[in-house]
C-alpha positions in Angstrom: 24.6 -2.7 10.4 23.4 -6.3 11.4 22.9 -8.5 8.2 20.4 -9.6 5.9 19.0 -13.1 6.7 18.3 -15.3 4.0 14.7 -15.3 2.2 12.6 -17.9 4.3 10.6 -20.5 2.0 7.8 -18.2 2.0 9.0 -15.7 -0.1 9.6 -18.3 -2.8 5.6 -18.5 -2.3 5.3 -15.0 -2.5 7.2 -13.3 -5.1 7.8 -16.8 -7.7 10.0 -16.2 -10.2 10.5 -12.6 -9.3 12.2 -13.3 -5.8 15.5 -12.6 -7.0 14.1 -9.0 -8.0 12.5 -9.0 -4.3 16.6 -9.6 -3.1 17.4 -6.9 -4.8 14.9 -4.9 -3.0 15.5 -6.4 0.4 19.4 -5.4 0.0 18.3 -2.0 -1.1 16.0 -1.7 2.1 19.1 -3.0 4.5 21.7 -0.8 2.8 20.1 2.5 1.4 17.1 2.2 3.9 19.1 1.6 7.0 21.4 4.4 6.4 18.3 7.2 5.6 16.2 6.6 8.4 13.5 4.3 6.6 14.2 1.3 8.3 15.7 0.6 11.8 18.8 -1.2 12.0 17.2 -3.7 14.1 15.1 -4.7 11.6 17.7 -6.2 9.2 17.8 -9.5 10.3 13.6 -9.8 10.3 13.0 -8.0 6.9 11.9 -11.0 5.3 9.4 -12.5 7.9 8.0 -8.7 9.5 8.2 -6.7 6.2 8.6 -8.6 2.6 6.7 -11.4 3.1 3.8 -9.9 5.7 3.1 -7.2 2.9 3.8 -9.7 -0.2 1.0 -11.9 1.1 -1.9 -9.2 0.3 -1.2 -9.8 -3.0 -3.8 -12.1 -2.4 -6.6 -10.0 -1.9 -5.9 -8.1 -5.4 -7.7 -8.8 -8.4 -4.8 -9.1 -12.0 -4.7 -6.3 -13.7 -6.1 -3.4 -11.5 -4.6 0.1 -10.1 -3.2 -0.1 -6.6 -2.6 3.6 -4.5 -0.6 3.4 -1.3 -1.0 5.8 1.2 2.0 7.0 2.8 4.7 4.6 1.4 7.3 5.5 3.3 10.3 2.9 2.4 7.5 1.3 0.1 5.9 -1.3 2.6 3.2 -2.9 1.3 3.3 -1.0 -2.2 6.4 -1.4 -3.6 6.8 -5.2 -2.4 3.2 -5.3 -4.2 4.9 -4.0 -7.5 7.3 -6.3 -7.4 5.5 -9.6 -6.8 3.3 -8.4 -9.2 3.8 -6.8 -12.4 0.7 -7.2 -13.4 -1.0 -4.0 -11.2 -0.6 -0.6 -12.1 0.9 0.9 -8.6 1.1 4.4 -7.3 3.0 5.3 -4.2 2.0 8.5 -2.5 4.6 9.9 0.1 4.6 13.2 1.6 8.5 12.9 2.9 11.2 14.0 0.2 13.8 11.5 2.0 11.4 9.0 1.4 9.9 9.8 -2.2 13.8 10.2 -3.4 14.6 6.6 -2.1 11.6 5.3 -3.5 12.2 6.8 -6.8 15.8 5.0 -7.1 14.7 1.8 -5.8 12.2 2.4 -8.6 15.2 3.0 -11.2 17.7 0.2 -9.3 15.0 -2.6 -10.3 13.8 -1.9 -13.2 9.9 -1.3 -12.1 7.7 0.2 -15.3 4.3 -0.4 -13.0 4.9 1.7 -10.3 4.5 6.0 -10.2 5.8 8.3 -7.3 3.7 10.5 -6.0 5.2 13.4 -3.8 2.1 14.7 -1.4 -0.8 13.9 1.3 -3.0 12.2 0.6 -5.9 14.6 1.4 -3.6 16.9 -1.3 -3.7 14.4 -4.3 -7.3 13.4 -4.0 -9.0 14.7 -7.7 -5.7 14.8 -8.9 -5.5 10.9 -9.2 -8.0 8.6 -10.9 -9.8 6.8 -8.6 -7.9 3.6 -7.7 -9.5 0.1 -7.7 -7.4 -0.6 -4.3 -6.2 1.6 -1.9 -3.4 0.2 0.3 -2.1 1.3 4.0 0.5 -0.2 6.6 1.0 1.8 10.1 -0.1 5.1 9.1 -2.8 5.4 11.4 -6.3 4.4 13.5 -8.5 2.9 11.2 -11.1 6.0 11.3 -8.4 9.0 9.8 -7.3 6.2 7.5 -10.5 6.0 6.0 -10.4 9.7 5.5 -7.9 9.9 3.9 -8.0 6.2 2.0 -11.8 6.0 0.8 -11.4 9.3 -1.0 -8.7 8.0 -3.0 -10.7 4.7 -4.4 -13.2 4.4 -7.2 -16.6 3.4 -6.3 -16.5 -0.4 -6.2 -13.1 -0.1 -5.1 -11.4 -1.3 -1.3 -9.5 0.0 1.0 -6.8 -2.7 2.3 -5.2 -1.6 5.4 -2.5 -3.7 7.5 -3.7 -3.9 11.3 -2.7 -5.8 14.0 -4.1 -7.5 17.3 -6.8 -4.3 17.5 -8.3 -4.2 14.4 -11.8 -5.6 15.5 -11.6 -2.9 18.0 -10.7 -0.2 15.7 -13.4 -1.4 13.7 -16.3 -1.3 16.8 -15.0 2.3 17.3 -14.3 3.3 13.7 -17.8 2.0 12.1 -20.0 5.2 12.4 -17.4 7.4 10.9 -16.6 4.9 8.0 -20.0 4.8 7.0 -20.0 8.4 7.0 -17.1 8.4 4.2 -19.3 6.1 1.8 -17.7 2.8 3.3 -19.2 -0.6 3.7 -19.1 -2.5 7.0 -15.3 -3.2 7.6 -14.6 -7.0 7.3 -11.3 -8.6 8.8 -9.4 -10.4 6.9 -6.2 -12.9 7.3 -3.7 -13.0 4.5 -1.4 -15.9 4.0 -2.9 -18.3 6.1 -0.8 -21.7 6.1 2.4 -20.1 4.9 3.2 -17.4 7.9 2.6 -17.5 11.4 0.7 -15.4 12.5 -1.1 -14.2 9.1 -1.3 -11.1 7.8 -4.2 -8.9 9.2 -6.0 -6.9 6.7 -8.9 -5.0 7.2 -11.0 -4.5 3.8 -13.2 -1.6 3.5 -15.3 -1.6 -0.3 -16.3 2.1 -1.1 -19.9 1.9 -1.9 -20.6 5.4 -2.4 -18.4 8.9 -3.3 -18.8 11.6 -0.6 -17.9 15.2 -1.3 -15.4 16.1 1.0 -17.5 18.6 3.9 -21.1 18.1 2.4 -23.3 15.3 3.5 -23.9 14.5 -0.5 -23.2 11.5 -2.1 -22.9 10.0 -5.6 -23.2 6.6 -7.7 -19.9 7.3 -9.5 -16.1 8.7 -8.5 -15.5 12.0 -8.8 -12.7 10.8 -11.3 -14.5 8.7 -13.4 -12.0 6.3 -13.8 -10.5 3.0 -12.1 -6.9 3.4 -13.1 -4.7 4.5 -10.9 -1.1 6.9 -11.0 -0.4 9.9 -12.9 2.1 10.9 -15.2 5.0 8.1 -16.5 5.7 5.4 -14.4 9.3 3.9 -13.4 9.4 6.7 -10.9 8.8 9.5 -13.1 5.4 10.9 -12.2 6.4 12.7 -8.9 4.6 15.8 -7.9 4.6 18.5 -5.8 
């Protein structure tokens, strides 16, 4: 196993006083993580720069105090890091994996997180079982269309879809717009997190749910199917798992 380099000066930008909680993490992610499948070996060494701090710099985007759902958490890139440089958000990770919800569940236990709730299931399986979120988060799951579909369900009215992309997002976007719209989406905007402490910054592209579509009709109303803008079920600290 190749080892852990040192935080850069970003993360010191990033995670503030908590950075020695976001250590913690990082070791978990090239001990635990490396030796479950989560993360490649390879990666140790760049886990800072390619994974931390790339998902820690969203944090931007998000508003204090609001309810955070991220789809298909895997070894908890971006929601986890989000938890932990901010413990002000309310943070629900949904995995479909066992391997994965299990580690995510201890790493929730090893550090001590009360914001965050594991959620065992698809996406497309939780929605009306969760209060609407206020932001919906997403790293590498998939194109930007079948992310909306299963994202934009998950948010409140008012709320945003925030999905990590890379060089293609305008792209995805130009082929992804009709369907979006479809969903109750607004026009997909591209933003750049962390502009002036990474290079390159973070691409993000930000979807705001305007409307609630009922899954298969072409019906649509002014107000979530939930009623509600806080997100995660059952106790947090890892506690709330399903399915």
């Amino acid at each position: 196993m190749q080892e852990l380099g040192a935080p850069p000066a970003a993360a010191g930008s990033v995670f503030g006083d908590r950075l020695s909680l976001a250590r913690r993490y990082a070791e978990l992610l090239a001990t635990e993580g490396v030796v479950r499948g989560l993360i490649g070996p390879r990666e140790t060494p760049r886990l800072w720069e390619r994974h931390l701090v790339n998902c820690g710099v969203m944090a931007e985007m998000i508003p204090a105090g609001v309810s955070v759902m991220d789809v298909g958490s895997g070894a908890g890139l971006p929601g986890l890091v989000l938890a932990v440089a901010r413990p002000d958000l309310d943070v629900t990770l949904v995995e479909p994996l066992a391997r994965r919800t299990a580690f995510l569940d201890e790493a929730v236990d090893v550090l001590g997180l009360d914001n965050v709730t594991v959620v065992r299931g698809r996406a497309e399986e939780v929605v009306g079982t969760l209060p609407g979120a206020d932001v919906v988060t997403a790293r590498a799951v998939a194109a930007l269309d079948k992310l909306a579909g299963w994202c934009l369900p998950l948010a409140a009215v008012g709320g945003r879809l925030l999905a990590m992309k890379g060089s293609s997002a305008a792209e995805e976007i130009a082929q992804s717009a009709a369907a979006i719209a479809a969903l109750g989406g607004a026009e997909p905007v591209v933003r750049l997190c962390g502009n002036g402490l990474i290079e390159p910054p973070t691409t993000v592209v930000e979807i705001v749910k305007e409307r609630h579509v009922i899954p298969g009709r072409q019906r649509s109303s002014s107000s979530s199917s939930s009623g509600s803008t806080r997100a995660g079920g059952g106790r947090r600290g890892g506690r709330g798992r399903r399915g």
